[in-house]
Structures are given as structure tokens and as C-alpha cells.
PAVEX-927975 format. One record per residue (C-alpha): residue number from 1; x, y, z. Coordinates in steps of 0.1 Angstrom, whole numbers. Each point is the difference from the previous one (the first is absolute). Layout:
BEGIN
+-----+-------+-------+-------+
:   i :     u :     v :     w :
+-----+-------+-------+-------+
: NUM :     X :     Y :     Z :
...
+-----+-------+-------+-------+
***
This chain:
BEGIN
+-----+-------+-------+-------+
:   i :     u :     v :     w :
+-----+-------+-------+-------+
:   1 :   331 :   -35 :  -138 :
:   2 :     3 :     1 :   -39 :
:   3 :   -18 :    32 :     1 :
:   4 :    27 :    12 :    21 :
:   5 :    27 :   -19 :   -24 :
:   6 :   -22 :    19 :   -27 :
:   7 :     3 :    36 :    19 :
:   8 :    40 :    -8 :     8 :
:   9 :     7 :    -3 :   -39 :
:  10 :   -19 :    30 :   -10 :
:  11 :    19 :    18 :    27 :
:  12 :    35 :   -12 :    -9 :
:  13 :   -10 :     7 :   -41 :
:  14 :    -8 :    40 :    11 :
:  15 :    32 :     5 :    24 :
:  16 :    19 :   -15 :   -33 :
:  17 :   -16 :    25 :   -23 :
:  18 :    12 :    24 :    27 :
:  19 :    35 :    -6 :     5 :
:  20 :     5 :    -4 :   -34 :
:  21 :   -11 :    31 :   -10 :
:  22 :    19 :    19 :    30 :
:  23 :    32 :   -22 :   -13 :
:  24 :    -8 :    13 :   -39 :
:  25 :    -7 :    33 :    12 :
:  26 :    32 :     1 :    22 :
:  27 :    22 :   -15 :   -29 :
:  28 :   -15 :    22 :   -27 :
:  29 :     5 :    35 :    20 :
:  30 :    32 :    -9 :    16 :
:  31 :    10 :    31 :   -12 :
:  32 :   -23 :    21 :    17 :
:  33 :    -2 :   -25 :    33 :
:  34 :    23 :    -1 :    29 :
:  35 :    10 :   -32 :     8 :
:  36 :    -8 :    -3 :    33 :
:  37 :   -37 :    14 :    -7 :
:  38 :    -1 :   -26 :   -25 :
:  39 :     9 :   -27 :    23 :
:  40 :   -22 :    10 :    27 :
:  41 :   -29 :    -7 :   -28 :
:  42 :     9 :   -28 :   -10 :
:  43 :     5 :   -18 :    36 :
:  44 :   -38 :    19 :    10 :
:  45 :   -13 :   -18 :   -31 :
:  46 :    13 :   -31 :    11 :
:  47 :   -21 :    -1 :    31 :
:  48 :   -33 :    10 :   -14 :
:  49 :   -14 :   -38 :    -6 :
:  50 :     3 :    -2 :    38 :
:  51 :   -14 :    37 :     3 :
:  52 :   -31 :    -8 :   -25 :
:  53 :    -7 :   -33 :    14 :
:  54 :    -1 :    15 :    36 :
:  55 :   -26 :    24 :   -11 :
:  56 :   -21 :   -17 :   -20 :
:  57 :    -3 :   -24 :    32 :
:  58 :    -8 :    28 :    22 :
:  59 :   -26 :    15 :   -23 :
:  60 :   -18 :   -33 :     2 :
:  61 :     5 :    -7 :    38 :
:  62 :   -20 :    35 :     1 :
:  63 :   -24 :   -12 :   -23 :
:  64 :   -10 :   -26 :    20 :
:  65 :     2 :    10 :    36 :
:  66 :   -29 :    34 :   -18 :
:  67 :   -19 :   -26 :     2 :
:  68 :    -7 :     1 :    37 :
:  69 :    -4 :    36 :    -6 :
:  70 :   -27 :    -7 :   -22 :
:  71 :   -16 :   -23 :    17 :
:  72 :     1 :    30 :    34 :
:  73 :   -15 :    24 :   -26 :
:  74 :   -26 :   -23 :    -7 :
:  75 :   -11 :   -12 :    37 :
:  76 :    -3 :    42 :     6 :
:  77 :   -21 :     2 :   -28 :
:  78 :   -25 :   -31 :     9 :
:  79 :   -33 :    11 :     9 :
:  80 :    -6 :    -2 :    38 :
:  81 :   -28 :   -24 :    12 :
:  82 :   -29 :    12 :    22 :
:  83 :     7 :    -3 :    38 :
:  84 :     1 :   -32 :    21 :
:  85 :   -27 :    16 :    26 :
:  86 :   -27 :    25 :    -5 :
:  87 :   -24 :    16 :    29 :
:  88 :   -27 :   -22 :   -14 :
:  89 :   -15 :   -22 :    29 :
:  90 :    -9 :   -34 :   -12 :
:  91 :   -22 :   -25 :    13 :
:  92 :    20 :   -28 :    25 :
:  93 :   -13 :   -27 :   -28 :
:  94 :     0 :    21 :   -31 :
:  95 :    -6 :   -17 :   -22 :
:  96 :   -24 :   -20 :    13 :
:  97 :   -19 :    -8 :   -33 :
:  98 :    24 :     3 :   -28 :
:  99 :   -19 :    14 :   -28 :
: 100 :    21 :    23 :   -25 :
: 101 :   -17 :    22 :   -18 :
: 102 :    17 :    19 :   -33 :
: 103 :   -16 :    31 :    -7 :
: 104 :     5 :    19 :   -34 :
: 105 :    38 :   -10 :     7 :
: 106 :    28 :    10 :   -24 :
: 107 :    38 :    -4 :     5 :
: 108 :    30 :     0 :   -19 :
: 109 :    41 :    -7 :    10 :
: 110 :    12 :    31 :    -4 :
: 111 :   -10 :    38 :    -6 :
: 112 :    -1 :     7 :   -36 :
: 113 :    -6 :   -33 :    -8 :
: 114 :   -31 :   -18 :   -15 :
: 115 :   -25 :   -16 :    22 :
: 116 :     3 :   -35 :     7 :
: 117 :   -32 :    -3 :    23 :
: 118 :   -31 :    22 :   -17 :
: 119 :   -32 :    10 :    22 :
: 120 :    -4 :   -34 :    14 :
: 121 :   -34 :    -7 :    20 :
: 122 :    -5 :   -35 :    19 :
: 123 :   -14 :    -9 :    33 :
: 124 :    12 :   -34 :    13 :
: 125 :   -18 :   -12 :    28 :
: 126 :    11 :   -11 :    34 :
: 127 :    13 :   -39 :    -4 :
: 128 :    -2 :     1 :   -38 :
: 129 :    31 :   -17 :   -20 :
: 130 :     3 :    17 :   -32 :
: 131 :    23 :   -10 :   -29 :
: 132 :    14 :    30 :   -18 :
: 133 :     5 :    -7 :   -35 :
: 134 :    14 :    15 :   -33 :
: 135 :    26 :    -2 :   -30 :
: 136 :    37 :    11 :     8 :
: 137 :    -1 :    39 :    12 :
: 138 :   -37 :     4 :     8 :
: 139 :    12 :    13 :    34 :
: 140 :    -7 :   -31 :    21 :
: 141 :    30 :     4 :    22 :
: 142 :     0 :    41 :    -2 :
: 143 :   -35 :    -8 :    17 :
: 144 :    17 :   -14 :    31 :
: 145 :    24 :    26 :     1 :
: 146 :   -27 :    22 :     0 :
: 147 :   -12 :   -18 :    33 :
: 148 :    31 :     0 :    18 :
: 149 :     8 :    32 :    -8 :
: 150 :    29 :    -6 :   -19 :
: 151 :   -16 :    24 :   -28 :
: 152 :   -19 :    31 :    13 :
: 153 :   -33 :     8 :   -16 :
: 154 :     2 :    26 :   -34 :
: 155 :     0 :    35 :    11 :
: 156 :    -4 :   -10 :    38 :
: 157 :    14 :    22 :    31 :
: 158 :    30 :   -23 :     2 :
: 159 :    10 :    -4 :   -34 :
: 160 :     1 :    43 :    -4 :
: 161 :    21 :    -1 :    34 :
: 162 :    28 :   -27 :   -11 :
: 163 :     3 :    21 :   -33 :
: 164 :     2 :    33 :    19 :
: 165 :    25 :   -15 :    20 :
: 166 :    19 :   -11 :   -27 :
: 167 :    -2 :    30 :   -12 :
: 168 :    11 :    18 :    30 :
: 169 :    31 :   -21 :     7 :
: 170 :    12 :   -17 :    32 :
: 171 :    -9 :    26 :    19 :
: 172 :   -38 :     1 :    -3 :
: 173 :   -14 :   -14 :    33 :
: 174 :   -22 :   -29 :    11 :
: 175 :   -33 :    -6 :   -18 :
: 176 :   -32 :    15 :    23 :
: 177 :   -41 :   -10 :     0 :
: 178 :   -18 :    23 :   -19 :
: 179 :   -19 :    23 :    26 :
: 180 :   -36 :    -7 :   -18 :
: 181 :   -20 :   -31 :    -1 :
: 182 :     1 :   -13 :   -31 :
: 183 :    22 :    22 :   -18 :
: 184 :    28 :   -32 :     1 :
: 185 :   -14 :    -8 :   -32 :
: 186 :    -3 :     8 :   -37 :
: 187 :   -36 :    -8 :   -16 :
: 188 :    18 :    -5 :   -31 :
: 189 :    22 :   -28 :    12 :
: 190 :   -25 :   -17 :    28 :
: 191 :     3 :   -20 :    29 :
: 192 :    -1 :   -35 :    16 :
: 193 :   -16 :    -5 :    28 :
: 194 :     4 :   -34 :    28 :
: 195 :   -32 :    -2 :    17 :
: 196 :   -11 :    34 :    -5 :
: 197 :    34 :    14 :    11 :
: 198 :    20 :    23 :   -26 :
: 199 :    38 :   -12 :    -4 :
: 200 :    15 :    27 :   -10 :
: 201 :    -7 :    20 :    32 :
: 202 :    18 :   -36 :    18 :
: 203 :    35 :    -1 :    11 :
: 204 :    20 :   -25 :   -28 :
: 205 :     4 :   -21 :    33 :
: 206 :   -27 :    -1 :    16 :
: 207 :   -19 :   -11 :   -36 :
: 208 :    30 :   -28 :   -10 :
: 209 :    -4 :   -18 :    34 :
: 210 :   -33 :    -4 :    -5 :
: 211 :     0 :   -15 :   -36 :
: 212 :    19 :   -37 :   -10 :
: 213 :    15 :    -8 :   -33 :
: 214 :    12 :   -27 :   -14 :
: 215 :    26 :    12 :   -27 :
: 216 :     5 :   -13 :   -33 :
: 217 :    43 :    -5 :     5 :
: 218 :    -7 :   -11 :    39 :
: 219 :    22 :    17 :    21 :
: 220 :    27 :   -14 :    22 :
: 221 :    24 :    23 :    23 :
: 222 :    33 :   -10 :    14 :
: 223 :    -8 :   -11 :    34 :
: 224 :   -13 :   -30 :    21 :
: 225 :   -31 :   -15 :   -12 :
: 226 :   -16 :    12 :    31 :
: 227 :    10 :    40 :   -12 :
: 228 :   -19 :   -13 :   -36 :
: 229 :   -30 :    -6 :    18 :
: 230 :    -4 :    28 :    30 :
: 231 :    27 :    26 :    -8 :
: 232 :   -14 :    22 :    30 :
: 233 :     0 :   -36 :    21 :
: 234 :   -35 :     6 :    16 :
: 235 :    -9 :   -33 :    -2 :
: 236 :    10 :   -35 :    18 :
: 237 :    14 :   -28 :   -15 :
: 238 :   -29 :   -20 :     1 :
: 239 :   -23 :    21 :   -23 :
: 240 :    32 :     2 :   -26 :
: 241 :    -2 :   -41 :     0 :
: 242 :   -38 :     5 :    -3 :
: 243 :    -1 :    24 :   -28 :
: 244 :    31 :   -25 :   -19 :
: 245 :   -27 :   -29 :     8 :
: 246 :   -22 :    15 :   -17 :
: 247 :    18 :    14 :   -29 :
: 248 :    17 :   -41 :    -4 :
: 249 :    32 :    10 :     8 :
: 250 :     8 :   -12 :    37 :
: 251 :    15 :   -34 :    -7 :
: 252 :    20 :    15 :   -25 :
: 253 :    16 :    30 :    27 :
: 254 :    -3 :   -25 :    26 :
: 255 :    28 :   -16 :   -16 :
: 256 :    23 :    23 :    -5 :
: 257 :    27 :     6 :    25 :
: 258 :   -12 :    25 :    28 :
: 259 :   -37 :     1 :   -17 :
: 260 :   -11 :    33 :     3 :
: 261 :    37 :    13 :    12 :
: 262 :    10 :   -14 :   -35 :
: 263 :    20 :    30 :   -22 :
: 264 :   -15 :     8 :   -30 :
: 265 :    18 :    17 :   -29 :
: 266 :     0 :    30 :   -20 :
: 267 :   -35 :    -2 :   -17 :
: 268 :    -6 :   -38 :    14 :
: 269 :    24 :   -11 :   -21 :
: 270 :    -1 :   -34 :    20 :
: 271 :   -34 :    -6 :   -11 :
: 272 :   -19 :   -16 :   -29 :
: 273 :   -22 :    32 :   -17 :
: 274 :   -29 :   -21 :    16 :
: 275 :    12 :    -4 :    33 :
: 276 :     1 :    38 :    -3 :
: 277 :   -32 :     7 :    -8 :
: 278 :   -14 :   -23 :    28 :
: 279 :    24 :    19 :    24 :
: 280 :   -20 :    34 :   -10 :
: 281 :   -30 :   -18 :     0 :
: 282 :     5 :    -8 :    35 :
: 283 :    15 :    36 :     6 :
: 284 :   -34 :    13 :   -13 :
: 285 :   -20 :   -28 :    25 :
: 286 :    17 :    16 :    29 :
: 287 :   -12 :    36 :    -6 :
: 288 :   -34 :    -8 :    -3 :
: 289 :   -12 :    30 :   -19 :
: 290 :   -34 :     2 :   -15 :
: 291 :    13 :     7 :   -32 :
: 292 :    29 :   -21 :   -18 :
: 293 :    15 :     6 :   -33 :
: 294 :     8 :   -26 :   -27 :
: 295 :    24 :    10 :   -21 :
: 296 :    -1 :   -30 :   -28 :
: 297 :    19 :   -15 :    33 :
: 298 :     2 :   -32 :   -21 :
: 299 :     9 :    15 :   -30 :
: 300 :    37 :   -17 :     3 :
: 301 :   -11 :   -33 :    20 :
: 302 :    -6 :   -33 :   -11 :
: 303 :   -39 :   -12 :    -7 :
: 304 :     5 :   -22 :    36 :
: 305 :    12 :    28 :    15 :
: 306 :   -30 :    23 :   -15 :
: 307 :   -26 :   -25 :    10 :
: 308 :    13 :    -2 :    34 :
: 309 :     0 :    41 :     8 :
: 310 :   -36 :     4 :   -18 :
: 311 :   -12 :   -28 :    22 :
: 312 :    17 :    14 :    34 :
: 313 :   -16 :    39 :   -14 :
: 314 :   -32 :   -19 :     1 :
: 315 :     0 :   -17 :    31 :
: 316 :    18 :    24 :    23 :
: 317 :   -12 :    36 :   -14 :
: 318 :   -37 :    -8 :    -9 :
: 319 :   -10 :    31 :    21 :
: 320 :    23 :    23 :   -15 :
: 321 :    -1 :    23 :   -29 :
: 322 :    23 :   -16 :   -28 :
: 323 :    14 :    21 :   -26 :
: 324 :    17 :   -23 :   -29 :
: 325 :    20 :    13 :   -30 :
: 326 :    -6 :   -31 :   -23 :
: 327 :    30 :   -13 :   -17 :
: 328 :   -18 :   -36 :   -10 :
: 329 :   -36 :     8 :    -8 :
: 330 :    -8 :   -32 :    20 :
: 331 :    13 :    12 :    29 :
: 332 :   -33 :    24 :     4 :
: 333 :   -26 :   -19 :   -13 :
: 334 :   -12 :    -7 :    34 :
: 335 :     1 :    37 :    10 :
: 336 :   -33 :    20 :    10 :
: 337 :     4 :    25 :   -28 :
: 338 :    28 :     5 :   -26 :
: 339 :    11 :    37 :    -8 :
: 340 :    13 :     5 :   -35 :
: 341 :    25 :    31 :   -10 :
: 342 :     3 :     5 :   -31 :
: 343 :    26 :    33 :    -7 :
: 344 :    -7 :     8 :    38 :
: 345 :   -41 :     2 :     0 :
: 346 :   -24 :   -26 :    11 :
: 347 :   -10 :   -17 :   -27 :
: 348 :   -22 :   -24 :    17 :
: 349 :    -8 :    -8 :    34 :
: 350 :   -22 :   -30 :    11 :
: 351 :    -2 :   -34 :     8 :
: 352 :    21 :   -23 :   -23 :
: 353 :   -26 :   -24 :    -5 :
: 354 :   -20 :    31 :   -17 :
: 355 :    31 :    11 :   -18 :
: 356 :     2 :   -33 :   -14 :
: 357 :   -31 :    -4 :   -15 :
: 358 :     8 :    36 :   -20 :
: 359 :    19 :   -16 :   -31 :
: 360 :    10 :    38 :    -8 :
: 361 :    14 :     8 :    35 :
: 362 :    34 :     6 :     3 :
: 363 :     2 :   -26 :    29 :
: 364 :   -14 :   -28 :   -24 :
: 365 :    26 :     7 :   -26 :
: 366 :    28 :     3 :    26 :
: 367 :   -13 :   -33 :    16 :
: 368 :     0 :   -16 :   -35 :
: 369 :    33 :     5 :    -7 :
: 370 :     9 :   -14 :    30 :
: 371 :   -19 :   -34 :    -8 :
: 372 :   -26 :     9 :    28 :
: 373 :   -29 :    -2 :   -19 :
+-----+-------+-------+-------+
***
């Protein structure tokens, strides 16, 4: 409102300036003016504070609603993902192991841009938890992007295609399998494999139902709490009570009005942050994947909270693989191996009772400044 006030002022100061000068320019040629010319000046300069105001309004309305034609522009000019399906015939149970295996893998956010994950190489073994570690940037989270997906491999098949497509505009067609074996892939930017199978050459869905994460903002949808936990309902209520057991959360559904009919809000705004992350925790019981993600899940809980998801991950996915981005070095002290990034390499991979006793490993001197040693 004032800056309105502010804008009326200015406005009313210029159509002033302007009528006075028609009114000085009308009195001081009145010789050469004819008075009804004159007159139809002055009564047009009158109306100009009106005129002005009424355009400098419309100019902005304009300005703002190009905003959802730059936001059009944009969407047409996102890269497309990979497709949902491929012709590539999994196993029934794939995986049935869950080992991940990096090989020489490199990725980065964007074409043009630096890489954010360089020539990575780590095997993780069926059932191992592993605590991913590393200062602010050293590509922890772009690794399980990288997993799901949501970041294709440097120089892979994919990644050429979305930029061809860009480049081709909204006409260019659906992505297709390359017709030779192997030719999917770019040596230069690597692979991942799940127990022995490439990714790449998987459909986006066929890989993302058969991985669980826990993210690090957990994830509510507008919905009943029921929707939260089996959005394609393919499950009976009993193993949602089960899985809410199990995650500590079933006394605390149980009485809320309708239970598992209860509404949720927009981003579970309903719920405590740790109620939350036990809700995605028992989300991620419910698919039981072989592989599950932890993205510093806890990062935003209490220590209670923290203690109580580690100590449900222990108990209830002792046979999976485990993948945890560490946001308290505690949290993976009890891990089977700790990978460290450091500007997106492996710094060190081992176990962190070895790491510890390496007083110039960066583990030890990230431990130590978290009071852990």
C-alpha cells in the first residue's frame, strides 16, 4: 500500500508538470492557438494521471502473469527422463541380493557443468550397511541421485538423448534402446550395476520400485494416511498396522480419528518432523526392497527420535543392504564400512574401526570434530 501511495504521488507530480506546461504553452502562444484546440489540450492533460496510472498498472499486471510464460518455456526446455519400461526382462525377485556396485562412475547435474560425482569405484556387498560420509558438497546426496536415476551417468546414452531432445524441441519423439548391447553406455562416464544388472538399460520404474529411501525432509502427501503408506493400495490393512508396529507409530495413528482413514495435510503438516520420518520409515518397511537409502533421515529429528529409527534399521532390515548419508558421524559408527567423498572421489573406504585407528584419515578428523573420538 504505501508503495502504491508512493507510485500515486509520483504520478500526480508528472500529470502536474504536464498540464502546466500545456496551460503555459496555451497562454503564451494564444496568438498562434485556436481556442478550442487549446482547450481540447488542456481538458486531455487533465485526464492523463488517470491515463498514466492505468498503464503503468497494466504493464505490471503483464509483468507478472510472463511469469507463467516463463515458467512454460522452462518446463519445454527440462531435460526428459529415461523411460518408465524398457524391453529388458528382469528376474521375478531381482534384486535378490542387493549388492551395488559403482564402476568408474562420473555424473554431474547438468551438461556443461562440472562434475559432481568423479570415476567412483565401490562394491558393496549383499546385506552390508554402509555410512557415506564427507564435508558439505563431497557429493553424498548426488550419489543417490545417481542410484535412482535422478542424474544420468556423464556422457551416457540417456543423457546425449535428453539434450538432443532439447535441442530438437517438443516435437522430437519418445526416447528408444540402443539396438547394440552395451552401446547404452559411455566408458567415460561408467555404470552401476544391482546385482550384476546395468541400470541404465532399466526402465526408471521398474528400477525405483525396487529401491527404498528414507529421505532427508520426509515426505508427506495430501491424502489419508492409508494413501501415505500404499499409494497403489496393494496391501491389507493388517500389514500397514504391522509395518506402523514396527516403525513405533501405531498407538499414536490408532488414536487419531479414523486411524488409517485419518487426512493428512499438505506435506504432513499435522505431524511432528519425527512422526514424519517414522511414517516413511514405515513406508520404506512396507516395500521391502533389498536395498534402502538413508538420506541423513534424522538429520532434522530429535536424538530420541534418532535412536529410535537407528534401532528399528537395525532390528527390522538386518538383511538388507543399507546405504546411509551420515549427517551425525555417530549415526554410522556401527556401519560395516564407511565410504568417504571428498570433492566427489573415494577417499577412503573401509571399516570404521580401521579408519579410526588412522589419525591422518579423513574419517578420524571428521569424527574428532564431532567429539567421536
Amino acid at each position: 500500500m504505501g508503495s502504491r501511495r508512493w507510485l500515486d504521488v509520483q504520478l500526480r507530480i508528472l500529470s502536474t508538470i504536464v498540464l502546466l506546461c500545456a496551460a503555459l504553452l496555451a497562454v503564451l502562444q494564444r496568438d498562434r492557438v485556436v481556442p478550442s484546440l487549446a482547450g481540447l489540450t488542456l481538458s486531455f492533460a487533465l485526464t492523463i494521471t488517470e491515463e498514466v496510472t492505468s498503464l503503468v498498472r497494466n504493464f505490471c499486471d503483464l509483468q507478472n502473469q510472463l511469469v507463467g510464460l516463463e515458467r512454460i518455456i522452462e518446463y519445454t526446455d527440462l531435460q526428459t527422463e529415461a523411460p518408465d519400461v524398457t524391453d529388458i526382462l528382469l528376474p521375478a525377485s531381482w534384486p535378490s541380493k542387493g549388492r551395488v556396485s559403482f564402476k568408474n562412475y562420473s555424473a554431474r547435474y547438468r551438461e556443461g557443468l562440472d562434475l559432481v560425482i568423479k570415476n567412483i569405484t565401490v562394491d558393496i556387498l549383499p546385506g552390508e550397511k554402509v555410512g557415506i560420509v564427507g564435508r558439505t558438497g563431497a557429493g553424498k546426496s548426488s550419489l543417490t541421485l545417481a542410484l535412482f536415476r535422478l542424474i544420468e551417468a556423464a556422457n551416457s546414452y540417456w543423457a546425449k538423448e535428453s539434450d538432443n531432445s532439447r535441442a530438437a524441441g517438443s516435437n522430437a519423439g519418445p526416447f528408444e534402446l540402443p539396438s547394440s548391447g552395451n552401446s547404452s553406455i559411455d566408458e567415460s562416464g561408467g555404470y552401476i550395476e544391482i546385482d550384476g544388472v546395468d541400470i541404465s538399460t532399466v526402465g526408471l520404474e521398474d528400477l525405483r520400485r525396487h529401491l527404498a529411501i528414507i529421505p532427508q525432509d520426509p515426505t508427506l502427501f495430501a491424502g489419508s494416511v492409508r494413501d501415505n503408506l500404499d499409494p497403489f493400495q496393494e496391501l491389507e490393512d493388517a500389514d500397514l498396522w504391522e509395518a506402523l508396529g514396527r516403525a513405533h507409530l501405531k498407538d499414536v495413528i490408532s488414536a487419531l480419528p479414523g486411524g488409517l482413514a485419518f487426512e493428512v495435510s499438505t506435506n504432513g503438516d499435522n505431524f511432528s518432523v519425527g512422526q514424519r520420518s517414522l511414517i516413511c520409515l514405515a513406508r520404506a518397511l512396507l516395500r521391502k526392497t533389498k536395498i534402502l537409502v538413508l538420506d541423513e533421515a534424522t538429520a532434522a529429528v530429535d536424538i530420541e527420535t534418532d535412536e529410535l529409527i537407528q534401532k528399528t534399521i537395525r532390528q527390522e532390515f538386518k538383511d538388507r543392504t543399507i546405504l546411509t548419508i551420515a549427517h551425525r558421524i555417530k549415526t554410522v559408527m556401527d556401519s560395516d564400512k564407511i565410504l568417504v567423498l571428498e570433492k566427489g572421489r573415494v577417499e577412503e573406504y573401509e571399516r570404521p574401526s580401521v579408519l579410526l585407528q588412522r589419525e591422518g584419515s579423513l574419517f578420524y578428523r571428521l569424527a574428532e570434530q564431532a567429539g567421536e573420538v
